[in-house]
N, C-alpha and C positions, 0 to 999 in steps of 0.2 A: 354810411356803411358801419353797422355793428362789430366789433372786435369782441372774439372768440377769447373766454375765459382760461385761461389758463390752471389745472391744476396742479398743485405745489408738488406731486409726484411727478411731475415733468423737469423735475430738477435734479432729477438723479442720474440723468444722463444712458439711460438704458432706453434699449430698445422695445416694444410690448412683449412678453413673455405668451408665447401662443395657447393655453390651458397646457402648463406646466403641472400644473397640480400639487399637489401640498409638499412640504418637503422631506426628505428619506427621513426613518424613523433613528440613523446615526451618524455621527460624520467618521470625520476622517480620524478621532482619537481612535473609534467603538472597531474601524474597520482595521487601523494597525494592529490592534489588539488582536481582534478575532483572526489576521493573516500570520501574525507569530504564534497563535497559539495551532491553528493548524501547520507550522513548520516545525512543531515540536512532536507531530504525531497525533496530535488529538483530531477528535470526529467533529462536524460541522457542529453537530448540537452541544456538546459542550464547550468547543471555541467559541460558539452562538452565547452561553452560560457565562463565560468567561468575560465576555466583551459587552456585557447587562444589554442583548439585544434577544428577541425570541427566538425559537430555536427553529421555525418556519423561518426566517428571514435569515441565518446565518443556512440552512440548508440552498438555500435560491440564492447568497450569494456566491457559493462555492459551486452550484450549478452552471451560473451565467457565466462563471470567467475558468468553467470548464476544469475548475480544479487547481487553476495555474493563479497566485498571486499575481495582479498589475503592475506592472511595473514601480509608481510610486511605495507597493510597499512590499518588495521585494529583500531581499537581504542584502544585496548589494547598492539598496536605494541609498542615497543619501536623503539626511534629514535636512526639514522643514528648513530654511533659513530665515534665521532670526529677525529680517528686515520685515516680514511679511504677521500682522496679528495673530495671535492665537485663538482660539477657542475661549480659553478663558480671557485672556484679555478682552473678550468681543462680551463678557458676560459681566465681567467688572462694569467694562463701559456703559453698558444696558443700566445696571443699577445706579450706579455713580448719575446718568440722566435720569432716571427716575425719582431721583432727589433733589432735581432742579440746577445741578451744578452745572457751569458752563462750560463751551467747549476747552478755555485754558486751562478750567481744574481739573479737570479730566484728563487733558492732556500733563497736566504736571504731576496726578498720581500716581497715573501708570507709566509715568516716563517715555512719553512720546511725542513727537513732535506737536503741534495746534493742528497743523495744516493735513497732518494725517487723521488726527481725528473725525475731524471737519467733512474730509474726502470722504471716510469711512461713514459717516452718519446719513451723505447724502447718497454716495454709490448704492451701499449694502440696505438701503433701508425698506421695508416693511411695504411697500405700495398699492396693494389691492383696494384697500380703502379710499383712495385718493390723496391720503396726505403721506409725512414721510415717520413714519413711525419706525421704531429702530427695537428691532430682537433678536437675539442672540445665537441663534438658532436660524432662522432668516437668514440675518449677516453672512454665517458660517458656510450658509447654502450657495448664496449668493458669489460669495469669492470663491470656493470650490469650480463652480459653474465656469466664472470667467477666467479661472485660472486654465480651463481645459484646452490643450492642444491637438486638436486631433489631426491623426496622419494618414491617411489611405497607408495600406500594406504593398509589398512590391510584387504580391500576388494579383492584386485590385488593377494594379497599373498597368500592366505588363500581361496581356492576352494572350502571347505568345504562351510565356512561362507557364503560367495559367493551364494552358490544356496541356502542356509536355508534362506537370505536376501530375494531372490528374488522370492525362491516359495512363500513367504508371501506377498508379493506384488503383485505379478503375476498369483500365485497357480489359475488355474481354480475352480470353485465354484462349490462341492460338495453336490450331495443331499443327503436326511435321509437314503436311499436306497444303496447307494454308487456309483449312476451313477452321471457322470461331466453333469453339464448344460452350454454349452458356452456362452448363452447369445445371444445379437445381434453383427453383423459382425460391426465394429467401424475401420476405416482404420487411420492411423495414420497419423497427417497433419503436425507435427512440432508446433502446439501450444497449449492453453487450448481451450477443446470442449467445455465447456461453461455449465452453473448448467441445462438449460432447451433440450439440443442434447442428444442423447442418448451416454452410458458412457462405457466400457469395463468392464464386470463383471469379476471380481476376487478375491482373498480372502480380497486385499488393506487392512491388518494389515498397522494401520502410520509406519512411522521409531520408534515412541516412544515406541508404542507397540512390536515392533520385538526386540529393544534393553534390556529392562523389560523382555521379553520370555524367554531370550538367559540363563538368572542364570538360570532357573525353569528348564529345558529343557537340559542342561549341564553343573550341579552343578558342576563337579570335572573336567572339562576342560576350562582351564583359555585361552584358544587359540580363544572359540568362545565368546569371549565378544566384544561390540561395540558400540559407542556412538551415539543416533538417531544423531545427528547433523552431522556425519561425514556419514551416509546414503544421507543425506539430500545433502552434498555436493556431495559426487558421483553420484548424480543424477540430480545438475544442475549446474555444474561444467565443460563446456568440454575437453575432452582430459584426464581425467583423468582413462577411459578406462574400469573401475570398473564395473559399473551396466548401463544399455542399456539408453539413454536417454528417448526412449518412454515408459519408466515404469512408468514417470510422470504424465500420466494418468491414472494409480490407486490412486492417492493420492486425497483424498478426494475434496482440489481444483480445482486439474488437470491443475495445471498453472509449467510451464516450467521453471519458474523465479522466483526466490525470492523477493519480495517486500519490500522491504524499511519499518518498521513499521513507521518512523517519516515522510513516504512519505503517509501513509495512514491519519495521522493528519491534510496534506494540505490538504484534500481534498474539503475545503469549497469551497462555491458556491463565484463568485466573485460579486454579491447583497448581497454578508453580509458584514458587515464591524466590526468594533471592537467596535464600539459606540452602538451596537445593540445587541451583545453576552449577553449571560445570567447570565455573568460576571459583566453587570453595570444593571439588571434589580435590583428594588427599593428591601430594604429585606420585606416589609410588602408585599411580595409576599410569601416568603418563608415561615412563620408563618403563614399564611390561615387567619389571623385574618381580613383582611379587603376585602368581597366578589368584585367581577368583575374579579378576575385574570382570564385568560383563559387558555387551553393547547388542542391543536387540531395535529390532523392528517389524515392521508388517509389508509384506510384500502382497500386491492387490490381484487380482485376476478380473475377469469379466461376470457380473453381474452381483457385483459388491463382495467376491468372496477372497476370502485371506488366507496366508500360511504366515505365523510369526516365527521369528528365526532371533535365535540366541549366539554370539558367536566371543570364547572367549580371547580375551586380548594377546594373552604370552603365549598361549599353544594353539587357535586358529580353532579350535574344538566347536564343534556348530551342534546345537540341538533344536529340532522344529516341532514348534506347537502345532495342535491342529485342531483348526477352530470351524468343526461343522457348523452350519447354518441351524437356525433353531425352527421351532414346530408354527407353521404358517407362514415362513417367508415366501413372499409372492402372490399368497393369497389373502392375508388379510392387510388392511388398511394402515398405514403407518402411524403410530399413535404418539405425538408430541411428551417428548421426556419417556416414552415408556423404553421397553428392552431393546437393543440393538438384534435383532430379528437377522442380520446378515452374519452374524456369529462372532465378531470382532469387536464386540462394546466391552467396556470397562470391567464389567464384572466376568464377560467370558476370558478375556483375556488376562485377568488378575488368576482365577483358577488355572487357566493355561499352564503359566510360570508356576505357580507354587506349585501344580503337582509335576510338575518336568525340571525343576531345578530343586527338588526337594530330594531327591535321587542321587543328588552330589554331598561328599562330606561338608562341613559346616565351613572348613577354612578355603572353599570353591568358591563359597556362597556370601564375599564381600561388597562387590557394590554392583550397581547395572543402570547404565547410559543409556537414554534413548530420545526420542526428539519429542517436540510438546503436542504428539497426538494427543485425541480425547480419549484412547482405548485407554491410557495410564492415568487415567483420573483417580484410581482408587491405588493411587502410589502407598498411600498411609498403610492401608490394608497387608498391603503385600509386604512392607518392611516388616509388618509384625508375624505376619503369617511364616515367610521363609527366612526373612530374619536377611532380608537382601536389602542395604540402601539407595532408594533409586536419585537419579543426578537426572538434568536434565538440560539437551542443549541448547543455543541461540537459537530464536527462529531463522528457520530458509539457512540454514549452518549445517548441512550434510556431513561438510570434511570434518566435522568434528566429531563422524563415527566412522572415521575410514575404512576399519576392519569390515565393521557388520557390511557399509556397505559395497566393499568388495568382493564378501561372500554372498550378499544380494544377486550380482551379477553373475556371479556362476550357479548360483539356483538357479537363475533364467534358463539354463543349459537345459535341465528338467520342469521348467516351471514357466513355459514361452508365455509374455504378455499376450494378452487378448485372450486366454484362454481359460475358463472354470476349472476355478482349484478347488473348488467344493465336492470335485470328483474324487478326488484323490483320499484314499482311506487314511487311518491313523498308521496300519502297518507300511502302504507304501511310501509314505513321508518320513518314517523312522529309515527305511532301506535308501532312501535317498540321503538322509542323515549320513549314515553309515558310509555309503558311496563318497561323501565327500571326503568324511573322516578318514580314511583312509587310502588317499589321496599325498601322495608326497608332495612337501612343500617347498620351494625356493628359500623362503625367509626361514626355515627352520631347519637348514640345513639337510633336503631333502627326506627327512623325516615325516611320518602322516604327524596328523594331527592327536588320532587316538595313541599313539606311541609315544609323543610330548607329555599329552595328560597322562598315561600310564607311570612313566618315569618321573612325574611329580608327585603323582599320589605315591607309589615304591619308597622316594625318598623321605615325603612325610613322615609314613608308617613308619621308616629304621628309625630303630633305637639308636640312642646316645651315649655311645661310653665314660664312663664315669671311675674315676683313682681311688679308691680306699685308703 
């Protein structure tokens, strides 16, 4: 009877490796890297830049795990423990054998036991060839691998919960009658449909709501409890096999991906700079006590058209730009970087202001708030022209033009969403002005607004008497 040769990779103690295939082009350093740098706000491809990996592979990995860092390197992870090799320790070792040292000297350079080296040389080693070759990169793959614990989710396990999840998100929408309405045919594309396409009707309870349901609903079985957050991961998570990936467009977003919140705080325009934030405007803005502050924005209507509204801070005084649409909107072709064609681009609205705040004496005309639209790109322009300094506020930071936009909402009164304000002439948006203006105020002591500015400007103009 002949006896079956044994090859020395048979001493490593693994089991065959079914066409695994080469190993990832990063470990675990490249990938903590690149998950702190997208918790900082940054985009895959420069997190990808940051973590020396290409910026195809750091886009696919922020796809795969759906946007949401894995648990190991989450913020809350705890780090690597020290009993387990490093990276470089696995690179030392590589070298230190490659010099012929033995496993003692090795183990008494890098300060570690014999028997762990020993373990490491023959566990993590290098196998495809047949024998047991040891690289450090390999190695690093290798223990990552066997370190993994995988869990089925309590969506996976639990069938029940399973469809009580997903009729809530999916359930067809019910009339008062009891017949299903399906809605419009919406084909699933792999991404978010977008707030203005049409959207799959269904019941879309959030994850938050369906996990709140779950007590009310089955008080005395503790099996259907769930945390919205762990909904949220099964659904943009892949692989984790739970709930369908396209059930992401129920969700009131309809985005596939989870967003970064400290990625939504970049989101400044790169015409803003930090000398201009509303962090260094003077404080005799915030106190109302000394009139000229401004706070302006653009109020939108249907089919891209705009009215801007200027509104000042200590007397409520509104004045409305009016930004006709320009020659060819609608008919010709959108041309990349060329004119804002809908009448509300940067240079239409720069003239706007200068010639409607030019109108006002010069101590009206101190600063003006508004938020990091792209209509205010040509901020510079406009400080020279009217001689107005513009401030500019945090992103998604509304309350920090309270004024404009409370007088937002009562323009709605004349100005209802969904409706073309490109109708509306330059006189009747002045008599709208006016209408407001003279409107008595609660905060001003039932005074209009044009009788505040009046009695400021009256006061300016008096002379100062003077003693000989």
């Amino acid at each position: 009877m002949t006896r079956l040769k044994r090859r020395r990779s048979d001493r490593s103690g693994r089991a065959p490796l079914p066409s695994s295939g080469r190993p990832p082009v990063a470990g675990r350093d490249e990938l903590r890297r690149f998950w702190a740098a997208i918790a900082l706000g940054l985009s895959s491809e420069d997190a990808a830049a940051g973590a020396n990996v290409p910026q195809a592979v750091g886009a696919r990995w922020f796809r795969k795990a759906g946007g949401m860092p894995p648990a190991m390197f989450g913020t809350s992870a705890r780090p690597l423990s020290g009993r387990y090799l490093s990276f470089a320790e696995r690179e030392e070792i590589a070298l230190l054998r490659a010099q012929g040292c033995t496993v003692q000297e090795v183990a008494r350079q890098i300060g570690r036991a014999a028997s762990t080296i020993s373990r490491e040389l023959r566990r993590n080693a290098a196998t495809r060839s047949g024998g047991l070759e040891y690289r450090a990169s390999t190695a690093q793959w290798h223990a990552e691998r066997s370190a993994r614990r995988p869990k089925q989710t309590k969506l996976v396990l639990n069938a029940t919960l399973q469809a009580y999840v997903q009729d809530r998100l999916a359930g067809l929408v019910e009339a008062p009658s009891g017949v299903f309405v399906p809605g419009p045919s919406v084909s699933w594309k792999g991404r978010r449909h977008g707030p203005r396409r049409y959207r799959r009707w269904a019941r879309a309870w959030s994850p938050e709501q369906i996990a709140r349901r779950l007590p009310v609903d089955f008080p005395d079985d503790i099996t259907m409890r769930i945390r919205h957050e762990a909904i949220y991961q099964a659904l943009f998570v892949q692989g984790r096999g739970a709930l369908r990936r396209e059930l992401t467009a129920c969700l009131r977003t309809g985005r596939v991906l989870r967003m970064p919140r400290a990625r939504t705080r970049r989101r400044g325009k790169n015409f803003v700079s930090t000398e201009i934030m509303i962090s260094q405007r003077p404080a005799e803005v915030a106190d109302r006590a000394v009139p000229g502050h401004w706070e302006g924005d653009l109020i939108l209507g249907l089919g891209s058209s705009a009215i801007g509204t200027l509104v000042e801070r200590t007397t409520r005084f509104t004045m409305l730009l009016h930004l006709p649409r320009m020659t060819g909107h609608g008919k010709k072709a959108r041309v990349k970087n060329g004119p804002a064609l809908a009448g509300h681009g940067a240079e239409a609205v720069c003239h706007a202001i200068t010639r409607t705040i030019t109108t006002l004496p010069e101590q009206l005309r101190r600063s003006l708030t508004w938020d990091q639209g792209a209509e205010m790109a040509q901020h510079a322009r406009l400080k020279i022209d009217a001689g107005l300094q513009v401030y500019f506020c945090d992103p998604q930071s509304p309350w920090q033009r309270a004024t404009n936009e409370n007088t937002n909402g009562l323009l709605r009164q004349y100005f209802p969403k969904g409706t073309d304000l490109s109708a509306h002439s330059a006189d009747e948006i002045a008599a709208v002005a006016a209408a407001l203006n003279t409107r008595p105020r609660k905060t001003l002591e039932w005074k209009t607004p044009a009788e505040a500015l009046d009695e400021l400007l009256r006061s300016a103009n008096k002379p100062v008497a003077t003693t000989a």
